[in-house]
C-alpha positions as CSV (number, residue, x, y, z in Angstrom):
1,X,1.8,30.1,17.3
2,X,-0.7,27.8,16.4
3,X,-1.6,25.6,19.9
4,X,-0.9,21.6,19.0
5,X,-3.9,19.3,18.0
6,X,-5.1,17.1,20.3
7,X,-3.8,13.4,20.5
8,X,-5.6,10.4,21.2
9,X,-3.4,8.4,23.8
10,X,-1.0,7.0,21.4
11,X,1.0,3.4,23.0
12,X,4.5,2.9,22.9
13,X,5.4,-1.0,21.6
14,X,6.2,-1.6,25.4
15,X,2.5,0.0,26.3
16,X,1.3,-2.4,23.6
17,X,2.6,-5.4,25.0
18,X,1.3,-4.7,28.4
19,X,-2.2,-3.8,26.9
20,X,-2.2,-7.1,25.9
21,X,-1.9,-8.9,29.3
22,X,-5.4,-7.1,30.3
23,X,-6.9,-9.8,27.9
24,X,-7.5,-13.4,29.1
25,X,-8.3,-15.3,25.4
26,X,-8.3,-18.6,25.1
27,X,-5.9,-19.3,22.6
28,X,-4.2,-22.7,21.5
29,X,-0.4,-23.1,20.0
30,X,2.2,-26.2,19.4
31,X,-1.0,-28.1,21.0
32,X,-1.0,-26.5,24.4
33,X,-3.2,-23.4,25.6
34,X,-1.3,-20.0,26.6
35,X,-1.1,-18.8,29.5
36,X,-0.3,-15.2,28.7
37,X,-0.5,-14.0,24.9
38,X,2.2,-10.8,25.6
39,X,4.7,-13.8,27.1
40,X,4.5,-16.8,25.2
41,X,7.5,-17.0,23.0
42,X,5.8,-18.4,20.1
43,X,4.0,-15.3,19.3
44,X,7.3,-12.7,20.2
45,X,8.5,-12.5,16.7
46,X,4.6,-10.5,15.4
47,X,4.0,-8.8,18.8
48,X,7.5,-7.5,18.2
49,X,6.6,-6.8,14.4
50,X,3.3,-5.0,15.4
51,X,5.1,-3.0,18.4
52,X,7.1,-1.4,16.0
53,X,4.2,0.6,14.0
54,X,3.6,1.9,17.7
55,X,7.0,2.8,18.8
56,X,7.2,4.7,15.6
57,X,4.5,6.7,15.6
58,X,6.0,8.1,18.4
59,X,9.6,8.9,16.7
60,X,9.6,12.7,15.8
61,X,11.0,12.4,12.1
62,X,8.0,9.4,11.6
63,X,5.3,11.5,13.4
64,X,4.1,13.2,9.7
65,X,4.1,9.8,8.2
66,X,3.0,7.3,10.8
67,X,0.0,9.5,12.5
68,X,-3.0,11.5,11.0
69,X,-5.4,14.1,12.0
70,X,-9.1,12.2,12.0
71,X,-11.5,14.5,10.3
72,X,-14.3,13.2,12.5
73,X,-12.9,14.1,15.9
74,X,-9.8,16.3,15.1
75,X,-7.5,14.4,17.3
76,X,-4.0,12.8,16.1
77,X,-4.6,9.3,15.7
78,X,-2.0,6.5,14.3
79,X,-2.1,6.4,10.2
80,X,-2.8,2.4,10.4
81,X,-6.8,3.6,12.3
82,X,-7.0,6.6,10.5
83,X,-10.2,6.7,7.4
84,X,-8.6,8.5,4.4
85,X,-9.9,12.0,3.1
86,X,-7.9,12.2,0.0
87,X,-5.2,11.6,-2.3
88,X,-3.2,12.5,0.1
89,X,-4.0,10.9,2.7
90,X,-3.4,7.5,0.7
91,X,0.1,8.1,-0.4
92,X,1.3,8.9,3.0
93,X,-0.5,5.0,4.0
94,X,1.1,3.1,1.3
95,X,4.3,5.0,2.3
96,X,3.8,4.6,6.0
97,X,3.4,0.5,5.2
98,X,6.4,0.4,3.1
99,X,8.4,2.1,6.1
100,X,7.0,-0.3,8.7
101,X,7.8,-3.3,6.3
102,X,11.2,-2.8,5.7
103,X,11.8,-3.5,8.9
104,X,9.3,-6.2,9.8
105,X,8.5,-8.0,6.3
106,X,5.1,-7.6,7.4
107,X,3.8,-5.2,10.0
108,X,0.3,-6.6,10.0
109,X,-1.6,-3.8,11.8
110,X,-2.4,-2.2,8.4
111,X,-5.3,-4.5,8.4
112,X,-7.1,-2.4,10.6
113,X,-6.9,0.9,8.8
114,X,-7.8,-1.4,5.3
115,X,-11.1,-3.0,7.4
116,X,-12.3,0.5,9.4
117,X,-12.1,2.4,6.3
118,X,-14.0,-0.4,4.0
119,X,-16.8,-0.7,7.2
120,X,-16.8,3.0,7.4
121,X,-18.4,2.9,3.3
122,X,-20.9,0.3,4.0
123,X,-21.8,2.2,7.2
124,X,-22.8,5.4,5.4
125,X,-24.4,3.1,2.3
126,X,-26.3,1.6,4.5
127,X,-28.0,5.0,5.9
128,X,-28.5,6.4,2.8
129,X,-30.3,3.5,1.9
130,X,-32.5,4.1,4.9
131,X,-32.9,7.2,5.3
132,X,-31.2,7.2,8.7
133,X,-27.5,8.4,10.3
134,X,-27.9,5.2,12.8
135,X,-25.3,2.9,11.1
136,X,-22.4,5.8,11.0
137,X,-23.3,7.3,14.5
138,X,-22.4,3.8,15.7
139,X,-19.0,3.3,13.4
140,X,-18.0,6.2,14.3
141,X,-18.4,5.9,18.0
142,X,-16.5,2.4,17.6
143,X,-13.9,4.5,15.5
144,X,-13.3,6.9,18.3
145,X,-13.0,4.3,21.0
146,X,-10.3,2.5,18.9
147,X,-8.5,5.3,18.0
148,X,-8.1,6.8,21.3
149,X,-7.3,3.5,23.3
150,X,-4.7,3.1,20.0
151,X,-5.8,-0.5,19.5
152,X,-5.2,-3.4,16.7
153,X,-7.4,-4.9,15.4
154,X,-7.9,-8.3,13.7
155,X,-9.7,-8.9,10.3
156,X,-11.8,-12.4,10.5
157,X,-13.1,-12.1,7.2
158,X,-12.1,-15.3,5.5
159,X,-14.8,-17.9,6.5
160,X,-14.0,-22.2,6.6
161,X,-16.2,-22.1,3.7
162,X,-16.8,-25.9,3.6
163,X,-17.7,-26.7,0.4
164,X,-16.6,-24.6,-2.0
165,X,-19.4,-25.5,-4.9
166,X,-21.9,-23.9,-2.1
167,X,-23.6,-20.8,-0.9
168,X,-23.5,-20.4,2.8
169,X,-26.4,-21.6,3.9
170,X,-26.3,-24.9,1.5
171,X,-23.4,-26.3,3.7
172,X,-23.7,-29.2,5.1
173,X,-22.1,-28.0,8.5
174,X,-23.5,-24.5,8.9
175,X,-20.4,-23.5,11.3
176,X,-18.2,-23.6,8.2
177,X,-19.4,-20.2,7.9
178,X,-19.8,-17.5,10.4
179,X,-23.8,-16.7,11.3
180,X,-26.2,-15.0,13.3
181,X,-27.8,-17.7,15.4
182,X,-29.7,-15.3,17.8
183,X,-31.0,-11.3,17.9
184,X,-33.1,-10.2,20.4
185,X,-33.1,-6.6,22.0
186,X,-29.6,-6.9,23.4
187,X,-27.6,-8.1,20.5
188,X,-26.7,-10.9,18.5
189,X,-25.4,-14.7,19.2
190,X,-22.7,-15.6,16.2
191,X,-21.3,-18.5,16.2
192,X,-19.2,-20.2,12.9
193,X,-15.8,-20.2,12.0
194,X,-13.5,-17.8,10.7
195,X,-10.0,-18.7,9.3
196,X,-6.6,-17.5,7.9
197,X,-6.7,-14.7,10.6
198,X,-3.9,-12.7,10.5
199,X,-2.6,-11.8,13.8
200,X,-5.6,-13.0,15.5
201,X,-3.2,-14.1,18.7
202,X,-2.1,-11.0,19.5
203,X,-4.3,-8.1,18.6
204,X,-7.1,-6.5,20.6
205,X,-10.6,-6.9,19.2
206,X,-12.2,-8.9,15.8
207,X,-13.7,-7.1,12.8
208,X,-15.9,-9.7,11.5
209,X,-17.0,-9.6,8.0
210,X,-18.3,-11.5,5.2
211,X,-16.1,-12.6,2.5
212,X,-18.5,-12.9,-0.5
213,X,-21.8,-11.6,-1.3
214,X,-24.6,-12.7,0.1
215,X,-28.2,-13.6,-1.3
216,X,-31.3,-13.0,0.7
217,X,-31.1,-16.6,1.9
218,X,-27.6,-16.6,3.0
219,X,-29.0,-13.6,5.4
220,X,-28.3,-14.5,8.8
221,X,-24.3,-15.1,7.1
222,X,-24.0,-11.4,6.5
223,X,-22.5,-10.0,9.7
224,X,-20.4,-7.6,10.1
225,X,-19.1,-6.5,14.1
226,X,-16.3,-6.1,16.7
227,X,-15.6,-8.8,18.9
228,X,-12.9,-8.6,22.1
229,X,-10.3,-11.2,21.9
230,X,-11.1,-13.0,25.1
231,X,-15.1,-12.9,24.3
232,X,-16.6,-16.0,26.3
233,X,-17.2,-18.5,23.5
234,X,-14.6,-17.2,21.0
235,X,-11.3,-20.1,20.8
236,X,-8.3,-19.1,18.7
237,X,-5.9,-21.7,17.4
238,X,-3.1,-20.4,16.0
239,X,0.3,-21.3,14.5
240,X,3.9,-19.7,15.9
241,X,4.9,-16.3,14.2
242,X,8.0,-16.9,12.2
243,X,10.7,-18.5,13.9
244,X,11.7,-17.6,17.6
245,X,14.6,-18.9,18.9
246,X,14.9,-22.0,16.2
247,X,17.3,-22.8,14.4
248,X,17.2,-23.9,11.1
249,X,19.4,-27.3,9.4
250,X,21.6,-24.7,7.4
251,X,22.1,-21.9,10.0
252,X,19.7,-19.4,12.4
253,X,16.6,-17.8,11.4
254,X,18.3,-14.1,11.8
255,X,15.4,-12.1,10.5
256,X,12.1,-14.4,11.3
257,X,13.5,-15.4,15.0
258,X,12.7,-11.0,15.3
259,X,9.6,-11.1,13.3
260,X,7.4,-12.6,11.8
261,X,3.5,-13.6,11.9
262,X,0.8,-15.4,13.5
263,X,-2.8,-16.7,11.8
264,X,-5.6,-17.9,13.3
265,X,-8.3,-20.1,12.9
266,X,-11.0,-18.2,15.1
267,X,-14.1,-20.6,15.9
268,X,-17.1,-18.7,17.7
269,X,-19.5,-20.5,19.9
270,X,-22.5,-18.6,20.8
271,X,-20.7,-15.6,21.1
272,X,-22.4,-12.9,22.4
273,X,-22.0,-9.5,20.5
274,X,-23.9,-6.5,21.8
275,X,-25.7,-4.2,19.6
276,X,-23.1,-0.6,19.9
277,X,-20.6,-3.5,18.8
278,X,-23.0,-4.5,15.3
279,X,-22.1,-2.5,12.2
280,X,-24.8,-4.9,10.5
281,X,-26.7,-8.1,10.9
282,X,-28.2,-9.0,7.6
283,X,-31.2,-8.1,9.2
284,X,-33.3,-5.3,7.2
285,X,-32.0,-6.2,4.0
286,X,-28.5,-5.3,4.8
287,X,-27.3,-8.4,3.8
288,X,-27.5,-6.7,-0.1
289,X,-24.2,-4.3,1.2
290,X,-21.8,-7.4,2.0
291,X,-20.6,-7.6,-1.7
292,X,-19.9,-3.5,-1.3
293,X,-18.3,-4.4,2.1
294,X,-16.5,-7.6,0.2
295,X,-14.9,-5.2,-2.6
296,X,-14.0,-2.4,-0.9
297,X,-11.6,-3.8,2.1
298,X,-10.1,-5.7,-0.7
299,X,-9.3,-2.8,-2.3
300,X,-8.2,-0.8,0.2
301,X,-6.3,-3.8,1.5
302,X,-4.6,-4.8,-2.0
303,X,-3.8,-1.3,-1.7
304,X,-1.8,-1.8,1.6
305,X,-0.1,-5.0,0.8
306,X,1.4,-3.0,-1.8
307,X,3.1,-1.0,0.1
308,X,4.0,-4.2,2.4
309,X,5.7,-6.4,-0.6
310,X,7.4,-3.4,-1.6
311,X,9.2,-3.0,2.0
312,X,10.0,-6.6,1.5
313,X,11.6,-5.8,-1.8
314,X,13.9,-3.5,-0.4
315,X,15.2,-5.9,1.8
316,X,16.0,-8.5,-1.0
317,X,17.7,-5.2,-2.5
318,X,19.9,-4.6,-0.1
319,X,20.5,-8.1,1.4
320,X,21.3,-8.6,-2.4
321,X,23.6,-5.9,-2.6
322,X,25.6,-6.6,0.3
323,X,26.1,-10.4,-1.2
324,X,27.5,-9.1,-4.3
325,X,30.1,-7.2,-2.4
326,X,30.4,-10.2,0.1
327,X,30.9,-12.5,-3.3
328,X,33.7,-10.0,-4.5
329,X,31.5,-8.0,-7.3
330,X,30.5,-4.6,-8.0
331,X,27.0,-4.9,-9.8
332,X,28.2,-2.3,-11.7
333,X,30.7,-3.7,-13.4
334,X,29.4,-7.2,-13.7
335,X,26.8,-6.8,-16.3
336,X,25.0,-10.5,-15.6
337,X,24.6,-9.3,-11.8
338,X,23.7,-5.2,-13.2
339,X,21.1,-7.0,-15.1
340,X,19.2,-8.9,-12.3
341,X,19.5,-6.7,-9.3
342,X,17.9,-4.0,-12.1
343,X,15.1,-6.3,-12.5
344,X,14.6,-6.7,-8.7
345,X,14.5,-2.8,-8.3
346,X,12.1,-2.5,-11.8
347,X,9.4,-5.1,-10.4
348,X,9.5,-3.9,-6.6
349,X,9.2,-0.4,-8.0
350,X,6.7,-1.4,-10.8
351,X,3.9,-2.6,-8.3
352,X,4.8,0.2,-5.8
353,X,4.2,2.7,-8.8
354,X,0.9,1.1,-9.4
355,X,-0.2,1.9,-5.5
356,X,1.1,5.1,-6.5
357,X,-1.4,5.6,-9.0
358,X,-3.9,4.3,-7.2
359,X,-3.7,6.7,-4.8
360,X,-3.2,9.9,-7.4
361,X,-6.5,8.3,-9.4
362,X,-8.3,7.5,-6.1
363,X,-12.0,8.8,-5.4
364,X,-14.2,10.2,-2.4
365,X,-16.7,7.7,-1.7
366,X,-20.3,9.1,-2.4
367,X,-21.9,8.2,0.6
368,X,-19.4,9.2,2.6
369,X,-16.4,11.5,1.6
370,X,-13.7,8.4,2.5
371,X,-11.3,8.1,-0.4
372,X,-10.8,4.8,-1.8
373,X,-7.9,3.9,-4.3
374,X,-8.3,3.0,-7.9
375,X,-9.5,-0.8,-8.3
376,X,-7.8,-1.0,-11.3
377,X,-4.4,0.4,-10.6
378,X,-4.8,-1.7,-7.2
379,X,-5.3,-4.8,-8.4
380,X,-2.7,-4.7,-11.0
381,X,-0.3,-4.0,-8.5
382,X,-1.2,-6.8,-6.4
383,X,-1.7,-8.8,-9.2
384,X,1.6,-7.9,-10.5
385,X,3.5,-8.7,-6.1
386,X,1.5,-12.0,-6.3
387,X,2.9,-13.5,-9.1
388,X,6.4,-11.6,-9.2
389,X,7.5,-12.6,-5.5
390,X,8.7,-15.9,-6.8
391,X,11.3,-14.0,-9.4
392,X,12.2,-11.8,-6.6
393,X,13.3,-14.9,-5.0
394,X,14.8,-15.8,-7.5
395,X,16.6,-12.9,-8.4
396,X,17.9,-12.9,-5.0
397,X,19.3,-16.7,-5.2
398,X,20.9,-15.3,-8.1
399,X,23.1,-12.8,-7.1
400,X,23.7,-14.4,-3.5
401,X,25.3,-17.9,-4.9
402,X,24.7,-21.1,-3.9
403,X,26.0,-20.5,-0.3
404,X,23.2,-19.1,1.4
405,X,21.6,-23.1,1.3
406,X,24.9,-25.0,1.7
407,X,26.6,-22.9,4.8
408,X,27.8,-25.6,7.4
409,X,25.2,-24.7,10.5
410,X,26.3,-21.9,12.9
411,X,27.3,-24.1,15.2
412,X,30.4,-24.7,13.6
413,X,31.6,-20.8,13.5
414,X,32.4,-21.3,17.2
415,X,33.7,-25.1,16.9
416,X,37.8,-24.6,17.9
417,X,38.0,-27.1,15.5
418,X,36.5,-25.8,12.3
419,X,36.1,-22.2,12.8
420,X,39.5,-21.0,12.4
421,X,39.7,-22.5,9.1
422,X,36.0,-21.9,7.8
423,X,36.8,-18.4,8.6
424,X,40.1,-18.2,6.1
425,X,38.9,-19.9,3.2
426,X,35.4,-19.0,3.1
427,X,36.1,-15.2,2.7
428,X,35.8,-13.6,-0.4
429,X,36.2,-9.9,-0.6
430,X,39.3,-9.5,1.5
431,X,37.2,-5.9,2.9
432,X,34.5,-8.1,3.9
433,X,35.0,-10.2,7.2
434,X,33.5,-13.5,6.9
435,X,31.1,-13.4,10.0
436,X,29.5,-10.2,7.5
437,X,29.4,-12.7,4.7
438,X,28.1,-15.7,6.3
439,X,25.4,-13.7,8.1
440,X,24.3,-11.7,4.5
441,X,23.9,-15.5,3.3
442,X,21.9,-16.3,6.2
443,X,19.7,-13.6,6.0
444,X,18.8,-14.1,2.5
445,X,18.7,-18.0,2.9
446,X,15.7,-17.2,5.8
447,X,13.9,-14.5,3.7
448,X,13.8,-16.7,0.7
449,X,14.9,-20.3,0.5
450,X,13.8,-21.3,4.4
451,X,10.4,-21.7,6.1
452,X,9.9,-17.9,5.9
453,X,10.4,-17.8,2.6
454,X,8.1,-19.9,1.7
455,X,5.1,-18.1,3.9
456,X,6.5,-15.0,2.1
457,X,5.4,-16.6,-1.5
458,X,2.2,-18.3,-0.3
459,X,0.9,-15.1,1.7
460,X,2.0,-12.9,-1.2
461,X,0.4,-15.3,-3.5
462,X,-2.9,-15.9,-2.2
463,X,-2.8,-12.8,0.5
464,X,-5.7,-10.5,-0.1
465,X,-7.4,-12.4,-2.3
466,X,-5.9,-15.1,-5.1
467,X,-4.8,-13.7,-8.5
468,X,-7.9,-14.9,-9.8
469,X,-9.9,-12.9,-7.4
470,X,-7.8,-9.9,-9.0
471,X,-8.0,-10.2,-12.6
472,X,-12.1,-10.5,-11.8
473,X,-11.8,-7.1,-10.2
474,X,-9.4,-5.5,-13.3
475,X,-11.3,-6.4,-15.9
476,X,-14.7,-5.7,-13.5
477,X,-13.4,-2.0,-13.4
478,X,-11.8,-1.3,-16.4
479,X,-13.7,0.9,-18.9
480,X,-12.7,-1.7,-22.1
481,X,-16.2,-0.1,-23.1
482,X,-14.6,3.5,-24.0
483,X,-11.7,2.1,-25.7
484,X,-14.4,0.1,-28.0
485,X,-16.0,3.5,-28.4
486,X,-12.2,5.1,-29.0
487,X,-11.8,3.0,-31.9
488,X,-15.2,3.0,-33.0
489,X,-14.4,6.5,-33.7
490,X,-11.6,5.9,-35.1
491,X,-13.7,4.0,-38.1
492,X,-16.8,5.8,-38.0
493,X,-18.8,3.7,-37.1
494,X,-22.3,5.1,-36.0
495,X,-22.1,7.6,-38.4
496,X,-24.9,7.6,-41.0
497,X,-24.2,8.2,-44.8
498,X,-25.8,11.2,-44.8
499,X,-22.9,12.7,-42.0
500,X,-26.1,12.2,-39.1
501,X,-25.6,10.3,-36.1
502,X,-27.0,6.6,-36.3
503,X,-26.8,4.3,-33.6
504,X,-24.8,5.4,-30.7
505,X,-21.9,2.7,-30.6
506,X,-22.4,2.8,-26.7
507,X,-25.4,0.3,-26.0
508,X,-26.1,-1.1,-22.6
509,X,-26.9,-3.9,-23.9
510,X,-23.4,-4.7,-25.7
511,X,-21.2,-6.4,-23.0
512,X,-18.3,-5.4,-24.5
513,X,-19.3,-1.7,-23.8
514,X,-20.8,-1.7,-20.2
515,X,-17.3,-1.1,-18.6
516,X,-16.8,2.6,-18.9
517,X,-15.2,5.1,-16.5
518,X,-14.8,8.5,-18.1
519,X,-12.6,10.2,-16.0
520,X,-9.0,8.8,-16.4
521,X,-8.1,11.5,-18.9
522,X,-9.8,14.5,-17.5
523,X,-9.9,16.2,-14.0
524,X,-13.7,15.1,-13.9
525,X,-14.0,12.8,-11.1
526,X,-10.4,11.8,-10.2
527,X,-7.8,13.3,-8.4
528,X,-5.8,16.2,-10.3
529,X,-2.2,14.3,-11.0
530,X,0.3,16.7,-9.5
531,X,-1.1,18.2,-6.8
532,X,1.0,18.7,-3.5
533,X,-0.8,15.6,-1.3
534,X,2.2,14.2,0.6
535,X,4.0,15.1,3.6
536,X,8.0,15.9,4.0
537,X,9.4,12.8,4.6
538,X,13.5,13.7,5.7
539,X,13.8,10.2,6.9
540,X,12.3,7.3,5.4
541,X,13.5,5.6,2.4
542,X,13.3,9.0,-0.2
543,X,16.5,9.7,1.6
């Protein structure tokens, strides 16, 4: 019998929250400071959201999907810090997300995998640029620390940015983008602002990186490090996670009073960063790697959110469901609601299959062996969640009926005076108690019509990047170049009179031809479609 791998010290979501009473940030909510991040109730709803990818990891019919072996240190780490390897690897992610989604909307901790994997790339380009092994020995000494302490880590990537019309080191307040202010033999000073943090409350370190490529003059804005929460100089304001404890005019907030999310605007002053702690500087003429840095996490990362909106669909699925049977009707016999709850299940499962193939069609990184999904298959499927999640909405007002916004407040269901009567003549389906109906109505009214339905659109909207930021990356990566040359075939062009070869139809110097990625059709440099990658998975959703 094969002895068991060894583990890095995997946390329990109760280990999680005490972890994070050994930090002391200075943090800011509802205009007060916090005491204690683990207690304060304004944050319970995305501690409890990230505890869960913990306390799952540890479930026996999860372990397959939620942990990974780490090729670089053969220990058993948590999927969410684990650096890909293969296809394989990148299905069991998206589905890992997906899982940890359905129960949480939005689980949040996959930003760390997405960041460690996209700093691990740049790491390794970096060295091979230089000749050197220094930038990797140093990730993946990081990596192991993270991995075996089982930590979470924030992504403060998106910078103030000022004014928008420009560059970094044009702005007319300099902190509106994160910089190097100071390197001396030690480390580096940063100071700057960082914003849109997800999480930033509640996890245990900062991955700082630049969001845009960087020019030789924007130099000292091209940082990229790790930074503990409660770093001297680092303040965090941050709005509440979803909705503990409130309730809302038309009833409670049943799902986003359990969980929900936190983001951060994270402003550094002269904070100290050591140099073990520096994945880069800008110093060197690493400041040309922060576009490849820029690209990659949002690929991985549109990857990810993916598998997040797609956990969120099958929420609206069910919740949708149970409202038809609450209403009285069988979907399948009522073609009008057939119809619609098809389309919810065709676009949920439409950008899911596009992670899918992004994952089948994904490639080893060059420099480094870490397998990063298709841009194009990634993009489309978070182009396609971006601008679909306000159908899904839709959909779901559709099917539910006007009730979930015009419920009397929950009050009233234990008024002696009212409740009685609400009770008889607001049930429908005489199998359905009315407490079941009123709290399906309430459910869907807080995922879709209240405040958390809202953040769900905006976040899925402009989340990862804005659909313009997308289509920039599809048609960046899609070879329209070999389809020119299909069709070029097709009419012979290039083909001389005579039956000889003339000009080759490919020319670098045609626009329209400079996107080409052979590959797509062949088993030359993509994954074989197919081949066994995944793991058994006897209790998530394929059940």
């Amino acid at each position: 019998m094969n002895a068991p791998l060894p583990a890095a010290a995997l946390m329990s979501g109760a280990d999680y929250r005490e972890s994070l009473r050994r930090y002391r940030p200075t943090v800011f909510v509802d205009g007060r400071r916090v005491d204690s991040v683990a207690d304060e109730p304004a944050f319970q709803p995305g501690i409890n959201a990230i505890a869960l990818t913990y306390d799952h990891a540890l479930k026996k019919e999860y372990e397959p999907l939620m942990t990974a072996v780490q090729h670089t240190s053969g220990k058993r780490v948590n999927r969410l810090s684990h650096l890909n390897t293969g296809a394989g690897d990148l299905l069991n992610k998206l589905e890992a997300v997906r899982l940890v989604c359905q129960e949480t909307g939005c689980a949040q901790r996959y930003l760390t995998h997405d960041a460690l994997n996209a700093i691990g790339q740049v790491s390794a380009r970096i060295d091979d640029a230089r000749g050197s092994t220094e930038h990797t020995a140093r990730f993946h000494e990081y990596l192991h620390r993270v991995q075996d302490q089982d930590l979470t880590l924030g992504v403060a990537m998106t910078d103030a940015k000022g004014d928008r019309s420009r560059r970094p080191h044009e702005q007319a307040n300099i902190d509106s983008y994160l910089h190097v202010v100071e390197r001396n033999a030690r480390g580096i000073v940063i100071s700057g602002t960082k914003a849109i943090v997800t999480g930033a409350p509640y996890v245990h370190e900062l991955l700082v990186m630049p969001c845009r490529n960087m020019g030789k003059e924007d130099a000292d804005f091209a940082v990229c490090c790790a930074v503990p929460l409660d770093a001297p100089g680092l303040t965090i304001v941050a709005r509440p996670a979803g909705r503990p404890g409130e309730k809302l005019e038309h009833g409670d907030a049943l799902f986003s009073r359990k969980y929900g999310q936190s983001t951060g605007v994270c402003m550094f002053d002269k904070v100290f960063v050591p140099w073990e702690r520096v994945f880069y500087a800008g110093d060197n003429g690493t400041w040309e790697h922060s576009g490849h840095l820029t690209y990659s996490y949002a690929t991985h990362h549109r990857h990810s959110c993916i598998g997040a909106r797609a956990g969120f669909g099958d929420l609206l699925i069910g919740a949708g469901a149970l409202m038809c049977e609450a209403n009285g009707f069988d979907p399948g016999k009522e073609s009008h609601l057939r119809e619609q709850m098809v389309e919810l299940i065709t676009i949920t499962e439409s950008f899911f299959a596009c992670g899918v193939a992004a994952s089948v069609y994904g490639k080893a990184d060059e420099h480094c062996g870490i397998f990063m999904p298709d841009p194009v298959f990634s993009n489309i499927g978070k182009l396609l969640l971006a601008t679909k999640i306000y159908d899904m909405h839709r959909i779901a007002h559709y099917v539910s009926g006007g009730l979930i916004v015009t419920l009397p407040g929950p009050d009233e269901d234990h008024n002696p005076e009212t409740a009685a009567r609400l009770s008889d003549v607001l049930r429908a389906n005489p199998a359905i108690p009315y407490e079941q109906r009123i709290e399906t109505a309430r459910f869907i009214e807080d995922l879709t019509a209240g405040y958390q339905g809202g953040w769900y659109s905006v976040i899925s909207l402009h989340g990862g990047g804005s659909p313009a930021a997308m289509k920039q990356e599809i048609w960046r990566n899609y070879p329209v170049g070999s389809k020119v040359e299909l069709v070029e075939r097709i009419l012979e062009r290039g083909i001389g009179s005579d039956g000889s070869p003339a000009a080759a139809p490919h020319d670098p110097g045609r626009a329209i031809t400079r996107n080409r990625q052979p590959g797509k059709c062949c088993d030359t440099g993509c994954t074989t479609p197919g081949q066994p990658v995944m793991v058994d998975l006897p209790a998530t959703r394929r059940t």
